[in-house]
C-alpha positions as CSV (number, residue, x, y, z in Angstrom):
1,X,-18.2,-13.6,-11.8
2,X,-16.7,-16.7,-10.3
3,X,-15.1,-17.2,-6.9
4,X,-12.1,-19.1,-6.6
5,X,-11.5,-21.1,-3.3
6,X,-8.5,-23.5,-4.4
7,X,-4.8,-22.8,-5.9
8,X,-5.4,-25.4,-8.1
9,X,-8.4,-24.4,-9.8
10,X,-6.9,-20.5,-10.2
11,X,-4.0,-21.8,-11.9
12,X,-6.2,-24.2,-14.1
13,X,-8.5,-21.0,-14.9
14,X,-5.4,-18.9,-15.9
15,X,-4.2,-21.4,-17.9
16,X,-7.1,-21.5,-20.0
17,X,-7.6,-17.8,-20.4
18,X,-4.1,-17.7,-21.3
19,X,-4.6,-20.2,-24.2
20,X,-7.7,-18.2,-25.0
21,X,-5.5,-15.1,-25.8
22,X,-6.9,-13.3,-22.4
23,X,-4.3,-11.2,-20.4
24,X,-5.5,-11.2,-16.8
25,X,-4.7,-8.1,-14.4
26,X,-4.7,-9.2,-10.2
27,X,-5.2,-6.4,-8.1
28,X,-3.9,-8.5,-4.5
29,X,-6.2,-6.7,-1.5
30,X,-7.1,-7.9,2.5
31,X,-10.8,-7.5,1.6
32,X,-13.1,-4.5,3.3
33,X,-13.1,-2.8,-0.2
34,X,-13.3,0.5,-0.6
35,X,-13.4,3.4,-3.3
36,X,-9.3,2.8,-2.8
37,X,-9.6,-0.6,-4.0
38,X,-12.2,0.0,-6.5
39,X,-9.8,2.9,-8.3
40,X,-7.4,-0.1,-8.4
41,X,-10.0,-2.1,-10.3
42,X,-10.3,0.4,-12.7
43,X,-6.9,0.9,-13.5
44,X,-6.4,-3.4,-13.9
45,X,-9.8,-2.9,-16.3
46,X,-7.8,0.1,-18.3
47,X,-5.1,-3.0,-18.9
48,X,-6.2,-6.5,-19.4
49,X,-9.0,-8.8,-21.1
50,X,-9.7,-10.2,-17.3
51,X,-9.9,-8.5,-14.1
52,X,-9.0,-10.6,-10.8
53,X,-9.4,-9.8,-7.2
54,X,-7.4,-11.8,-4.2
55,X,-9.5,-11.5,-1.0
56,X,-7.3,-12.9,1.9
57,X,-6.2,-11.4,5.2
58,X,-2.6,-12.1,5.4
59,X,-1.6,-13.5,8.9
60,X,1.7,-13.3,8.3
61,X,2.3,-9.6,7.8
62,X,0.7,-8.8,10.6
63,X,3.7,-8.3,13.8
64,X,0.3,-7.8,16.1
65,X,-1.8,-10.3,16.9
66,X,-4.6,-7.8,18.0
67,X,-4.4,-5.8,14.5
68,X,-4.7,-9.2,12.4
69,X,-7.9,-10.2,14.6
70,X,-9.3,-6.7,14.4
71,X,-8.9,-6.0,10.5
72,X,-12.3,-5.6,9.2
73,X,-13.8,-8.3,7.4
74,X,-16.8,-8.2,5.5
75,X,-16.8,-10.8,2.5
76,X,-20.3,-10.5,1.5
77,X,-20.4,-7.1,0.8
78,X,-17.1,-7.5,-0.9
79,X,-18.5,-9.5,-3.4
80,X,-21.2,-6.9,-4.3
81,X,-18.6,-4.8,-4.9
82,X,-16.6,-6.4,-7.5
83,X,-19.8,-7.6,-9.0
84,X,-20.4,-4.2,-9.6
85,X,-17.1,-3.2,-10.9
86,X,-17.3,-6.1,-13.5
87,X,-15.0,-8.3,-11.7
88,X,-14.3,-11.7,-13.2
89,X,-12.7,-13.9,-10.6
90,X,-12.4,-13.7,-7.0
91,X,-10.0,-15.7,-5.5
92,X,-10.9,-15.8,-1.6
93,X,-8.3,-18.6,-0.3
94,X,-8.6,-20.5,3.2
95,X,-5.1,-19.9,4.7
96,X,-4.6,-23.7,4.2
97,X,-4.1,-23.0,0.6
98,X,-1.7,-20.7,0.7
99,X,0.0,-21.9,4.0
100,X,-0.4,-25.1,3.9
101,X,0.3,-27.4,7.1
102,X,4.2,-27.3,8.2
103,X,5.0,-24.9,5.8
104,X,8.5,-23.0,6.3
105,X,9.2,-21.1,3.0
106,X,9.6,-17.6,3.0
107,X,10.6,-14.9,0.4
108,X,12.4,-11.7,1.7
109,X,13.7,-8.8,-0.2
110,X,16.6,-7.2,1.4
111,X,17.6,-3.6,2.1
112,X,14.4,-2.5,0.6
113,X,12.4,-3.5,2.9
114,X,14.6,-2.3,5.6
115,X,13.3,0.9,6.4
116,X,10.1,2.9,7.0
117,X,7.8,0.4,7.8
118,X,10.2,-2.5,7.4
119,X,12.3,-0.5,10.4
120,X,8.4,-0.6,12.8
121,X,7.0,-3.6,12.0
122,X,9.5,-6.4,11.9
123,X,8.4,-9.2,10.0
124,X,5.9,-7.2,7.7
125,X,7.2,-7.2,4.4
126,X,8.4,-11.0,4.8
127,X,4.8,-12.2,5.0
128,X,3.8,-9.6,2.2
129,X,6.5,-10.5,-0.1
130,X,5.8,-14.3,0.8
131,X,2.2,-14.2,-0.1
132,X,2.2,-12.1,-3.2
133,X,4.5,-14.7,-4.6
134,X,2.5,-17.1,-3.9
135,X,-0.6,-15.0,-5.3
136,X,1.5,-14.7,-8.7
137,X,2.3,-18.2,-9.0
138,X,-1.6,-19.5,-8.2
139,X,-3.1,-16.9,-10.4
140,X,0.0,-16.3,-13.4
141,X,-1.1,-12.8,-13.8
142,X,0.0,-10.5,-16.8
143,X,-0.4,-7.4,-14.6
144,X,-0.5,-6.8,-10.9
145,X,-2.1,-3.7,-9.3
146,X,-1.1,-2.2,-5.8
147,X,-2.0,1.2,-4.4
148,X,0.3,4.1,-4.2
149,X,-0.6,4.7,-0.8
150,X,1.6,2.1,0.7
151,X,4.7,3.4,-1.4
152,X,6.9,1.4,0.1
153,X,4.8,-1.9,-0.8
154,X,4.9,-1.1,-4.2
155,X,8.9,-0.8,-4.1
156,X,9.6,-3.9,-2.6
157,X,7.4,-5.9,-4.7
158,X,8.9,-3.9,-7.6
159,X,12.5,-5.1,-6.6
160,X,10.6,-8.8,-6.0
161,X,9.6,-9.3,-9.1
162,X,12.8,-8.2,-10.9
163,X,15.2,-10.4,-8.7
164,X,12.6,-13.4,-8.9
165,X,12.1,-12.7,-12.6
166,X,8.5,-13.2,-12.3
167,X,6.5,-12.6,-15.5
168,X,4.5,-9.9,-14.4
169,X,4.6,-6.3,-15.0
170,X,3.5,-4.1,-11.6
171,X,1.2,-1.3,-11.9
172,X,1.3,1.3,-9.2
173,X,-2.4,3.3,-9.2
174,X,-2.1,6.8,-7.6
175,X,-3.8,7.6,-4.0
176,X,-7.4,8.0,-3.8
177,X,-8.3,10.8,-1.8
178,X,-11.2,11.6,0.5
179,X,-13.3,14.9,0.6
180,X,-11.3,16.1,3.6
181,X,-7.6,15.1,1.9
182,X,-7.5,11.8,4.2
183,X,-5.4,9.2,1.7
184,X,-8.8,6.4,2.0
185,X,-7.6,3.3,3.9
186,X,-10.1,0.8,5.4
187,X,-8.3,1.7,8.9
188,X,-10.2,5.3,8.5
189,X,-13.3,4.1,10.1
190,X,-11.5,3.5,13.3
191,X,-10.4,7.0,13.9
192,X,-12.5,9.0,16.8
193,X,-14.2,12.0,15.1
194,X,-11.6,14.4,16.9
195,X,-8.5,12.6,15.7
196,X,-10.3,12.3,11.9
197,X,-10.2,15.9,11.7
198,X,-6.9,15.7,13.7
199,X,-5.8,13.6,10.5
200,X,-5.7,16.1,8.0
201,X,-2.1,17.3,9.0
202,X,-0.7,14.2,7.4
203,X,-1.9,15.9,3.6
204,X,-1.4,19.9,5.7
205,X,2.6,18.9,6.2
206,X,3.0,16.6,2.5
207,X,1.5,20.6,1.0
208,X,3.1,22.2,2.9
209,X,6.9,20.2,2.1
210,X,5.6,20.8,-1.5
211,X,5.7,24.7,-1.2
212,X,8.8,24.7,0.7
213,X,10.4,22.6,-1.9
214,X,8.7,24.6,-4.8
215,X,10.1,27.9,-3.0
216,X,14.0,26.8,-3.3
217,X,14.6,25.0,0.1
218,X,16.4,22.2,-0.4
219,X,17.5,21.1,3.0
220,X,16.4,17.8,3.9
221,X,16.6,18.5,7.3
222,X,14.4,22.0,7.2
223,X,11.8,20.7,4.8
224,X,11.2,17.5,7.9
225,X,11.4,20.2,10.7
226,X,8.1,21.7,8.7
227,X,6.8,18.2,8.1
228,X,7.3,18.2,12.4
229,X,5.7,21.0,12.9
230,X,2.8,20.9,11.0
231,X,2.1,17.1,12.6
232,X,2.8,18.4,15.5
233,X,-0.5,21.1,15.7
234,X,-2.4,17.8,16.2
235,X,-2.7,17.0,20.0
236,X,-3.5,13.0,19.0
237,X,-0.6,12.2,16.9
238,X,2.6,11.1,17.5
239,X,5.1,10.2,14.5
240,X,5.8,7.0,14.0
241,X,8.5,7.9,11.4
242,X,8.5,11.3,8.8
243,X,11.5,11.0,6.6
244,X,13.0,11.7,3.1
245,X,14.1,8.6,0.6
246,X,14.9,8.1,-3.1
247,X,11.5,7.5,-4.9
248,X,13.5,4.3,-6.4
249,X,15.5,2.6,-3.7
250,X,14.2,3.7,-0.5
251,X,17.6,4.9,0.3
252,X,18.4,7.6,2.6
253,X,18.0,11.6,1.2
254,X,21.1,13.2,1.0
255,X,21.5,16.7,3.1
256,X,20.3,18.7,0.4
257,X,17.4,17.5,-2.5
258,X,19.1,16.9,-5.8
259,X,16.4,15.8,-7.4
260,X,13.0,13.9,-6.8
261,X,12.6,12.9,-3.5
262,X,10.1,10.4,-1.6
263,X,8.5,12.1,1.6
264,X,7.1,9.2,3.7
265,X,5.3,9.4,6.7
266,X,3.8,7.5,9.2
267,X,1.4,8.6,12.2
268,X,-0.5,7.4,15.3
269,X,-3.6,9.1,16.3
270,X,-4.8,7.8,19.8
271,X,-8.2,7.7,21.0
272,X,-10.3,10.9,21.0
273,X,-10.5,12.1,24.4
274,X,-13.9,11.1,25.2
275,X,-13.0,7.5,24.3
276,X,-14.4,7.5,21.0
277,X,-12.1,5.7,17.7
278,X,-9.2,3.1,18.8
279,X,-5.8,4.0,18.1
280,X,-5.2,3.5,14.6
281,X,-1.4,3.7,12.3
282,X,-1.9,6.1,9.1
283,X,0.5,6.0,6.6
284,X,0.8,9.2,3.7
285,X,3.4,10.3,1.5
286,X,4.5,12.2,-2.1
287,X,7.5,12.3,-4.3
288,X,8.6,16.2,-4.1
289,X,10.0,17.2,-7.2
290,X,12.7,20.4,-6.7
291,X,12.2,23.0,-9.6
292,X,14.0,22.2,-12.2
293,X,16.5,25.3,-12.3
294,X,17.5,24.0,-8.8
295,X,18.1,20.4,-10.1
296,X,20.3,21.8,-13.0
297,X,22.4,24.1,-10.7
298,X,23.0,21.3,-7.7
């Protein structure tokens, strides 16, 4: 396994597995790897001759200063980790490569990235579009793999790649699950024990819109008023947002389902009372699909 510092050298490594016949996957990640990440591996080894991980902690998606210098960081055991999963490059950046000094280009996608998170956090998917541009042009991947989990993500570099007609085709690996239903995120390990248990309404209202929808509701606004309630049995979270989109173009849910339809959420838990866990921003979500029968008789 080799680790990969410069822009220069990636792009003179993929060039030569490229002429070699090699088709590289790049599964793009903020480091503190997880099982998450490692399912993500797995799914880019299912695909392509040569298996790349991008370790960098993004400063420019980050709208709070306090979240980017909090993010855990642990390189070291990082590296362990895609030695074990047969990794064969790491490309671990200094910022100065990929933002080098005076820089003042950015990529943005538009209405896309608009709402849900885009709506929260202003300024996020700027610096993620930005640096996964950058990302495909160092490391001219055949295949890039992003997580399910941030739904959203995956749509907006979707729409990024097809407008910038990069040469890469974007795999989107399902959520990885923990034993308690808690989509894994590296921001897990910050929740207080009382607001992890708390936590398992996020995957209690996504069921729960499931058999509501599989029962023949198809208003959009009772299946949220569910999703509500539900969230709202746990005394540590507020809702950040809980809404229904098109799975395809993030676009607002009509008044009543008429087909697939993307329930997103996103949730605060605070601290536990007794001061344990930091406040921490958990994001969930699953396409509902309406029975067919109602989809044929909308």
């Amino acid at each position: 396994m080799d680790i990969i510092r410069t822009t220069r050298e990636l792009q003179e490594r993929s060039d030569r597995d490229r002429a070699r016949g090699q088709t590289i996957a790049l599964v793009p990640t903020m480091g503190a790897l997880h099982p998450g990440h490692l399912s993500l591996i797995a799914c880019a080894r299912e695909r392509a001759d040569q298996v790349w991980v991008s370790i960098f902690v993004n400063p420019t998606q980050f709208n709070d200063r306090e979240d980017f210098e909090g993010y855990p960081r642990n390189f070291e055991a990082d590296v362990e980790s895609c030695r074990a999963a047969a990794v064969d490059v790491i490309f671990a950046p200094t910022p100065d490569q990929l933002y080098p000094q005076g820089a003042d280009t950015w990529v943005e996608v538009g209405k896309i990235a608009e709402s849900l998170c885009g709506a929260t956090r202003p300024g996020h998917f700027r610096g993620v579009t930005t640096v996964v541009s950058k990302l495909f042009l160092a490391a001219k991947p055949h295949f890039a793999v992003f997580g399910e989990k941030d739904y959203q993500q995956v749509a907006v570099i979707r729409r990024l790649t097809r407008d910038m007609g990069f040469d890469v085709e974007i795999v989107g690996a399902p959520i990885l699950r923990e034993a308690d239903g808690l989509a894994i995120s590296s921001r897990n390990v910050r929740l207080g024990p009382a607001a992890r248990k708390q936590a398992q309404v996020l995957l209690g209202a996504i069921r729960g819109a499931e058999r509501a929808v599989a029962g023949g509701e198809r208003r959009t606004a009772a299946i949220l008023e569910g999703v509500e309630k539900t969230i709202g049995e746990a005394p540590l979270a507020s809702i950040d947002y809980a809404e229904l989109r098109d799975p395809v173009t993030l676009a607002e849910a009509s008044d009543r389902l008429v087909g697939p339809c993307l329930l997103a959420l996103a949730v605060h838990f605070a601290p536990d009372p007794d001061g344990r866990g930091s406040e921490v921003r958990l994001i969930d979500n699953r396409v509902l699909h309406p029975p067919r029968k109602l989809e044929e008789t909308s």
